[in-house]
N, C-alpha and C positions, 0 to 999 in steps of 0.2 A: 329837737333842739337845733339851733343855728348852725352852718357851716360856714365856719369865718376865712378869707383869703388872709393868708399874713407872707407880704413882702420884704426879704429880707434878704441879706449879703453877708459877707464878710466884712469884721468890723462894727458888728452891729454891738449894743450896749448891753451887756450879756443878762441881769437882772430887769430890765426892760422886756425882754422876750420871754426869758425862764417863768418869772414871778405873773405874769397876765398870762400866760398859758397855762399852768397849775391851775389857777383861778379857776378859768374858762374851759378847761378839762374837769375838773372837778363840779362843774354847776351841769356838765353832762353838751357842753360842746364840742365841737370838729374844729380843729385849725388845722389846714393844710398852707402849707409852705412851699410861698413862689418865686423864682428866681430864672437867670436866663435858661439854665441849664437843669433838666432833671434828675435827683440820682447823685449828686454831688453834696458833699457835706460844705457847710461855710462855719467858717471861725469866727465867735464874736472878740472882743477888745481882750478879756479875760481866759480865752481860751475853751469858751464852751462851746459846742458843735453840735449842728443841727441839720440832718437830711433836708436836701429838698424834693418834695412832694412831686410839683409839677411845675414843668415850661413856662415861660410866659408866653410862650405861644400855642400850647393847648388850652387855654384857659379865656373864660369871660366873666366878667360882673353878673351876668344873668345867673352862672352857677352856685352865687353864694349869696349869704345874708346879709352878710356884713363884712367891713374891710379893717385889718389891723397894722398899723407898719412904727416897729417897735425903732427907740432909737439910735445912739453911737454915729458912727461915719457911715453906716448905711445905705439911710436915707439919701448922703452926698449923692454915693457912689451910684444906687439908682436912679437916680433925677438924671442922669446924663440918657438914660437909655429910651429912647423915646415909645416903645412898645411897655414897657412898665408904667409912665406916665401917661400914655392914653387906657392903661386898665385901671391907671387911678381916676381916671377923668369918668370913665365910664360909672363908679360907683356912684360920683359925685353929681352927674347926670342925671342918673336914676334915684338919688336921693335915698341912696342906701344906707344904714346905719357908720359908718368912717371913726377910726379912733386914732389917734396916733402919739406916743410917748413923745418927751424930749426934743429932740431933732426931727421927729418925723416928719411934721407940720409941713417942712421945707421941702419933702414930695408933696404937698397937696396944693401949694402954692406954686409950683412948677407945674403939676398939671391943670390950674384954674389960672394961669395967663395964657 
């Protein structure tokens, strides 16, 4: 089955992330969870909590199938970072499968100007 990158923060839109990962865990996928720091839990809007998996700088578009970036203030929050934004560009690039909730949109848009 796929292994999906899903970028995410604090603030993120808590049913947004929960409810597409059930899904996509249950259809027998991987979502691993990226953010600057590894090892650190992030808070979304409602107070759900979610480890993160890996760095965004251990990490490339070549290791995954697909990209998920769920939404909330998140999405804001990561757009500023410009090593998140060139790993989104990277999917976008390569013409990899890309989904993104709500507000997500607004990192893919940042990383395609």
């Amino acid at each position: 089955m796929a292994k999906i990158a899903t970028v995410i923060t604090n603030m993120f839109e808590d049913a947004e992330f929960t409810s597409p990962k059930g899904a996509l865990e249950a259809a027998g996928h991987e979502l691993i969870t990226i953010d600057t720091t590894a090892g650190i839990e992030v808070e979304g809007k409602h107070g759900e909590k979610v480890k993160i998996d890996k760095d965004i700088d251990e990490v490339s578009a070549s290791e995954f199938d697909a990209l998920f970036i769920p939404g909330g203030f998140s999405p804001d929050i990561l757009r500023v970072d410009d090593r998140i934004v060139a790993f989104v560009k990277e999917f976008m690039d390569e013409m990899k499968p890309t989904f993104a909730i709500c507000h997500g949109p607004q990192l893919l848009i940042t990383a395609k100007t």
